[in-house]
N, C-alpha and C positions, 0 to 999 in steps of 0.2 A: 709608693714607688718613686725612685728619685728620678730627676730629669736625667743624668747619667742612664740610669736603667732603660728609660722607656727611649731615647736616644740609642741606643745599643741595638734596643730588640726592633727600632723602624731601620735602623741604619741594616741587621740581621735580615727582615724583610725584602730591603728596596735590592739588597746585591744577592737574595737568594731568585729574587724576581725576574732580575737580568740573568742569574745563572739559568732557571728553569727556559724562557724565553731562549737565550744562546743552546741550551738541548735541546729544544724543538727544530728553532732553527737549522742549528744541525744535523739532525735526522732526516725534515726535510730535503735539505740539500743535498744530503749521501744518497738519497732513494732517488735522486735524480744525476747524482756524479757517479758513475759505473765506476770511474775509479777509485774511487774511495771504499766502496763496498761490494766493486765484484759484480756490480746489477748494472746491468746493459738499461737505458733508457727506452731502448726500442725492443726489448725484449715483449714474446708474447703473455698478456695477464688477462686474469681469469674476467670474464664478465660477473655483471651483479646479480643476473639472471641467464636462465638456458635462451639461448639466441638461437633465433633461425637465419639468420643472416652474418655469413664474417667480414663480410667488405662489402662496398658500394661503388659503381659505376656512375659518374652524375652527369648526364647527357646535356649539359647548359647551352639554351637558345637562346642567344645576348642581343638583347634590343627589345626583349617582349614579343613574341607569335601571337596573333588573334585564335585566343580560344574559342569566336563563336562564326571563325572561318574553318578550323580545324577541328574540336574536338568535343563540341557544343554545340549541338544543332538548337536551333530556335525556330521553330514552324512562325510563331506571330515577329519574330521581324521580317524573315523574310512575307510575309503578307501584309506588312505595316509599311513596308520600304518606301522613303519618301518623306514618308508623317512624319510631325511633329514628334520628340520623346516625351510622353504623356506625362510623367516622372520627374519628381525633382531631384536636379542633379547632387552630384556632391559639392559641397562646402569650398573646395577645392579641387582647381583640376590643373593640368599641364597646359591646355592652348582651350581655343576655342570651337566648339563643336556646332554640327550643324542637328538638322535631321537625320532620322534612321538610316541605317544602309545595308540593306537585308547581305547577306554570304553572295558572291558571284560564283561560287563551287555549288555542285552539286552535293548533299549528303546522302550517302545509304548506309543500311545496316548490314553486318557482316560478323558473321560466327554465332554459335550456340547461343552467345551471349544479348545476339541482335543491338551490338552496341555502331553508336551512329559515330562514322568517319566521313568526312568530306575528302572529296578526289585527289587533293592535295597529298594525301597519304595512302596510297594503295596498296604502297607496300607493307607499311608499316598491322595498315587494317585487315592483314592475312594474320596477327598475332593478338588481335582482340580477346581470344579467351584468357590469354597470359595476362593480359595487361588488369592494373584497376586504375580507374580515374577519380581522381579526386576535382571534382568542378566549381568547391565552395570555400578554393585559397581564396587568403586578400591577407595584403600588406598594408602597410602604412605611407609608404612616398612613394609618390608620382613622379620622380624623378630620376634616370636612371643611374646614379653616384647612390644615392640613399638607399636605391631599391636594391641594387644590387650589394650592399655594404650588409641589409637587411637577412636579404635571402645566406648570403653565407656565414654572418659572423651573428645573426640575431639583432643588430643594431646600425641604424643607417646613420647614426650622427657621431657614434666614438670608436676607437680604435680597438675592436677586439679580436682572440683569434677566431679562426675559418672554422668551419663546423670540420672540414679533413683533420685539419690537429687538432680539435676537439677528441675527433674520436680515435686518431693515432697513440693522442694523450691518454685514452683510457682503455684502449686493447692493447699498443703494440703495434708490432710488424711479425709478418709470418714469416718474411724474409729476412736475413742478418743483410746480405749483403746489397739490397734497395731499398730504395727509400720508404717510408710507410705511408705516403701520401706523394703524389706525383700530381701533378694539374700539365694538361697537354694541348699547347699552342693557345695558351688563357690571353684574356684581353689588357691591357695596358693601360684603358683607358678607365671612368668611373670606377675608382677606388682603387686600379690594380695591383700591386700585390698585394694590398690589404685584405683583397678576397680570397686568398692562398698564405696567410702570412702567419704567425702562430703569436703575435703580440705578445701579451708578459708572459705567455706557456715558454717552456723554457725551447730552446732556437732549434731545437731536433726535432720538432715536431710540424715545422711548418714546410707546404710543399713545395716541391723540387720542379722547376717549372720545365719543360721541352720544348724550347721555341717562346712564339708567344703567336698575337693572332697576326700578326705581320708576316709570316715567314711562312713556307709552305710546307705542309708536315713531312715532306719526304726530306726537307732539309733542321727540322727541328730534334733537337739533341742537344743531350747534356754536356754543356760548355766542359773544356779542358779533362776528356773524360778521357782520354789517352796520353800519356807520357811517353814520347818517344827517346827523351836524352836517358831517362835511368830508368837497370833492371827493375824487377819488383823485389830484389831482393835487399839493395841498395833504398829503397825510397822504406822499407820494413824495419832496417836499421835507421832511418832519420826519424822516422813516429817513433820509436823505440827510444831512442835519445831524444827526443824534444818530449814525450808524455813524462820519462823520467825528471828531465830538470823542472820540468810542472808538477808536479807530484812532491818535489821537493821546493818549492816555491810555494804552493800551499799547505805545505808542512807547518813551513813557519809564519806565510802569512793570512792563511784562512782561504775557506772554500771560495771560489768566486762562480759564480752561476755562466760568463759571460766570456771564461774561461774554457768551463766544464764545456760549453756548448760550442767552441772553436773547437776544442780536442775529440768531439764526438763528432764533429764535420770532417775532420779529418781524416781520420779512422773510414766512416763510413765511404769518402771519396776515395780510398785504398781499395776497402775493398769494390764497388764499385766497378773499378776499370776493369773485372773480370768480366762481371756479370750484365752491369749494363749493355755493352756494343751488343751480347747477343741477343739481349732480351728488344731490341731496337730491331736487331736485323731480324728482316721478316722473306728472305731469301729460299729461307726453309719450307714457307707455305706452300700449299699446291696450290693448283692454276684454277682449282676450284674453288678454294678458300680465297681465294684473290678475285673470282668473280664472285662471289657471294657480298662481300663487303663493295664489290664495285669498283675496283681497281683499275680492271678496263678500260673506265670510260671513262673521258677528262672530268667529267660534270661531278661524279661521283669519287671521284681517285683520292682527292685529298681528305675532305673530313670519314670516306671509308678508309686509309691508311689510319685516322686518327680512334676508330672504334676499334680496328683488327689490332692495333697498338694497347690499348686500354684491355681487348680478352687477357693481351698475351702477359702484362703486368698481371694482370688478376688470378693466373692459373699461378705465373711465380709467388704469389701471395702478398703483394701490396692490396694493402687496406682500404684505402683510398684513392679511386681515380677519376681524373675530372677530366672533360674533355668538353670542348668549346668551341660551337659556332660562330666566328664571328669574323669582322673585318673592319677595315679602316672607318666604314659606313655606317657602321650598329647594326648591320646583317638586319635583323627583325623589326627594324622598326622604323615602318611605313607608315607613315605620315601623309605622304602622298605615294603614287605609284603601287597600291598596295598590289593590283591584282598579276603585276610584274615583279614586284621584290617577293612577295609569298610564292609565287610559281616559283622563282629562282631558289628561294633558299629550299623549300620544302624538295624539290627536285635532289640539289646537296646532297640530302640526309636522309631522305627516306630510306631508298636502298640499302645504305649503308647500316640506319639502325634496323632496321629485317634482317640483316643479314647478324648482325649483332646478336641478337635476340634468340635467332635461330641456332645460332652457332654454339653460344653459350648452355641454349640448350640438349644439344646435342652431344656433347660432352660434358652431360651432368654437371654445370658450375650453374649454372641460372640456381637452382633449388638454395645454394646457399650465397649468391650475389643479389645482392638488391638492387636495379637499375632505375633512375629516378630521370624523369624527364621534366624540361622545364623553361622558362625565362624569369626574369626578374619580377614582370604585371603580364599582364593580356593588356588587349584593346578596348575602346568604344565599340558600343553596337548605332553609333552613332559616325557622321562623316566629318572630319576633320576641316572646319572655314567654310569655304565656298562652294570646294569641288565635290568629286563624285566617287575619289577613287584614293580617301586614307581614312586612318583610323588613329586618336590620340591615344597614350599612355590610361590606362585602368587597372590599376591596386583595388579598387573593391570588389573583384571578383574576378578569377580565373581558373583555368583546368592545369593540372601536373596527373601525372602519371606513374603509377610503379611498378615493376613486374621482378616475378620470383624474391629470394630472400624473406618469403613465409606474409607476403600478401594473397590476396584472395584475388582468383583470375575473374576475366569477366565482369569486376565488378564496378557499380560506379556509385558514388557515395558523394551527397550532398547537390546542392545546386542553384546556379543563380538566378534571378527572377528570369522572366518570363522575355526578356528583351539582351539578359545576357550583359547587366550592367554590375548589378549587387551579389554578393555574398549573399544568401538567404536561408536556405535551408541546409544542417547539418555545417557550421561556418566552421570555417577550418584554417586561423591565422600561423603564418610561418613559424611562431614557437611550438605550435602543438604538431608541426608539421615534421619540424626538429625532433620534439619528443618523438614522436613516432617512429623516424629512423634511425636517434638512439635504443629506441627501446629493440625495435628488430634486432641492432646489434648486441643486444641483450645488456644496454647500461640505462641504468635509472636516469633520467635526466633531471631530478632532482638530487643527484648523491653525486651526479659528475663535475664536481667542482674544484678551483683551483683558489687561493688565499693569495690575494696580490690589492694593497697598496688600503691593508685595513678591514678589507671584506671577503666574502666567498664570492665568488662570480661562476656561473654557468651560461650555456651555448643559451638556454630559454627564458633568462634576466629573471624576473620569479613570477612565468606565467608559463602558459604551456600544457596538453591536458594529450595524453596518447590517447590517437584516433581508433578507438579496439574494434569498432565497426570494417573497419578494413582488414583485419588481418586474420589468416586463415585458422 
């Protein structure tokens, strides 16, 4: 063979290589530019498996809630209270702890299920048979930037996307004209938008925030969502001419991802001004649905405006909705003052998620919404320093909760030792946590992966194991 020949057929190789490579690419990018192939990005697609679940509610308690104040009794702390923690602690912790500090609430058991709630949640513990608890979370950082980076995106040190456009990325939207993931008055602070944000998934998939935690949800709404100077018929013809000279700008000079995802914001913000104002206004409720979420009453008005806001996307058929406790102060995370900042916040929210709960089920959506509750860690069972009356940041063990969307009611699954420190029995880290409420959605969370910068990436990095012990 001469050098001529074997020159030929590498020189035939390396530009068939870049050709095959440019048709990939290319296809790729069409299944994600609606304009090039007609296929809407947020169009609804098939799951990988039959789902009992099409959307999620995620109830986020920002600052960490003491799981073994709220929804983790411990007979031997409270009889140890005082004592030493017998136990060696973790490796690492947040601050410094003292002695035990048994629950200042009372716990009882409540429904068929005899599942134990502390007084903090009364209301919430008239819906124990719906609910399962899971008591054998644990993360990896102690810090609430990491924790909270962890719990939505699977990784508390790099920048990926939110578990919502995760799973926007691999269902869709039920609706053409809202967003497929919405986050509602979310925090600013530790990580913020990066907990909402759809990183290399392409820019239509990340969510649409309403307010943030600053602002009061009766004034939280999607910026510039009314045009008052022009018709809707006028602003139909300007997308119409601006996709067309796009359209022919990547004719001749190639797909552009970054492009495709201005043009698909666009569009979406079009249609939008129809449907969002109404899906917002909640003027149409009755006086009873407005006391049910708690609207009544200052204490409760705001974050229940913020769950009856979350049903009313969910019956419109967004995918994903996030809704967020929180405030300038980390809401949840008492340090000191606990038996005042937990009265307060828990006061908040209880009503409002009872009424949540109830509501959804009463109109047949709970069977196929999965409602997830939660914070970033729980607490010590342990007193914070000196004093008497807080609890530090704990990742190795805490309680979350699920109801409907094809979990098992009643139930409670796994648990932390004996003092409400460790993850112990039935351990249940945030990637298998992940699998689990992809899987309800019915996506393999091994197969839901995206190709970005050399590798496959998914919401559970390559660990993760669905929890089948919970689900009905």
């Amino acid at each position: 063979m001469s050098a001529l020949q074997l020159q030929s057929r590498r020189e035939l190789l390396r530009r068939s290589a870049v050709g095959f490579g440019s048709l990939a690419l290319a296809s790729l990018l069409a299944e994600e530019t609606p304009g090039q192939t007609g296929v809407d990005p947020l169009a609804p697609r098939a799951p990988h498996h039959s789902a009992t679940a099409k959307r999620v509610i995620f109830l986020f308690m920002k600052g960490g809630p003491s799981h073994v104040d709220t929804f983790d009794y411990k007979p031997r702390l409270q009889r140890d209270h005082g004592r030493p923690y017998p136990f060696q602690r973790p490796r690492v912790t947040f601050a410094n702890t003292g002695n035990l500090l048994g629950s200042p609430w009372r716990f009882r058991q409540h429904g068929a299920s005899g599942s134990w709630v502390s007084d903090l949640f009364p209301q919430v513990a008239r819906h124990v048979d719906d609910l399962c608890f899971v008591h054998s979370v644990h993360g990896t950082n102690a810090a609430h930037g990491g924790a909270l980076l962890k719990l939505h995106t699977g990784s508390d040190n790099l920048v990926r996307p939110s578990i919502g456009s995760w799973v926007t990325y691999g269902l869709g939207s039920e609706n053409r004209n809202l967003p497929g993931f919405i986050t509602i008055c979310p925090t600013l602070a530790h990580g913020g938008v990066n907990n909402w944000g759809s990183a290399f998934l392409p820019a239509v998939y990340q969510g649409t925030p309403l307010g943030n935690a600053s602002i009061p949800a009766n004034q939280a709404q999607v910026r510039y969502i009314r045009n008052d100077r022009l018709p809707a018929e006028v602003q139909r013809l300007q997308l119409d001419r601006l996709l067309e000279l796009n359209r022919d700008h990547q004719a001749s000079a190639g797909a552009e991802a970054s492009l495709d995802a201005r043009l698909n914001a666009f569009e979406l913000a079009f249609r939008m001004q129809r449907e969002m104002p109404e899906a917002e206004d909640i003027a149409s409720e009755s006086p009873a649905t407005r006391r049910l979420y708690g609207l009544d009453e200052p204490v409760t008005a705001n974050f229940g405006r913020q769950c009856l806001l979350a049903r009313r996307f969910a019956e419109r058929g967004v995918r994903f909705i996030q809704v967020t406790h929180s405030d300038a102060n980390v809401q949840w995370d008492q340090h000191g003052g606990l038996r005042q900042g937990h009265e307060k916040n828990a006061r908040e929210v209880d009503l409002p998620i009872a009424g949540l709960l109830y509501d959804l089920k009463a109109r047949g959506l709970l069977d196929d919404t999965l409602v997830w509750w939660g914070g970033e860690f729980g607490r010590t069972p342990t007193v914070e320093g000196g004093g008497n009356d807080g609890r530090d940041h704990n990742p190795e063990g805490f309680t979350m909760w699920l109801a409907g969307g094809g979990v098992k009611g009643g139930c409670h699954h796994g648990a932390t030792d004996e003092y409400g420190w460790h993850a112990e029995e039935d351990r249940v880290h945030i990637h298998s946590l992940h699998a689990t409420i992809l899987h309800l959605l019915g996506l393999d969370h091994e197969r839901l992966t995206y190709r970005h910068a050399g590798r496959d990436f998914r919401l559970t990095d390559v660990a993760g194991n669905v929890v089948d012990a919970i689900l009905a």
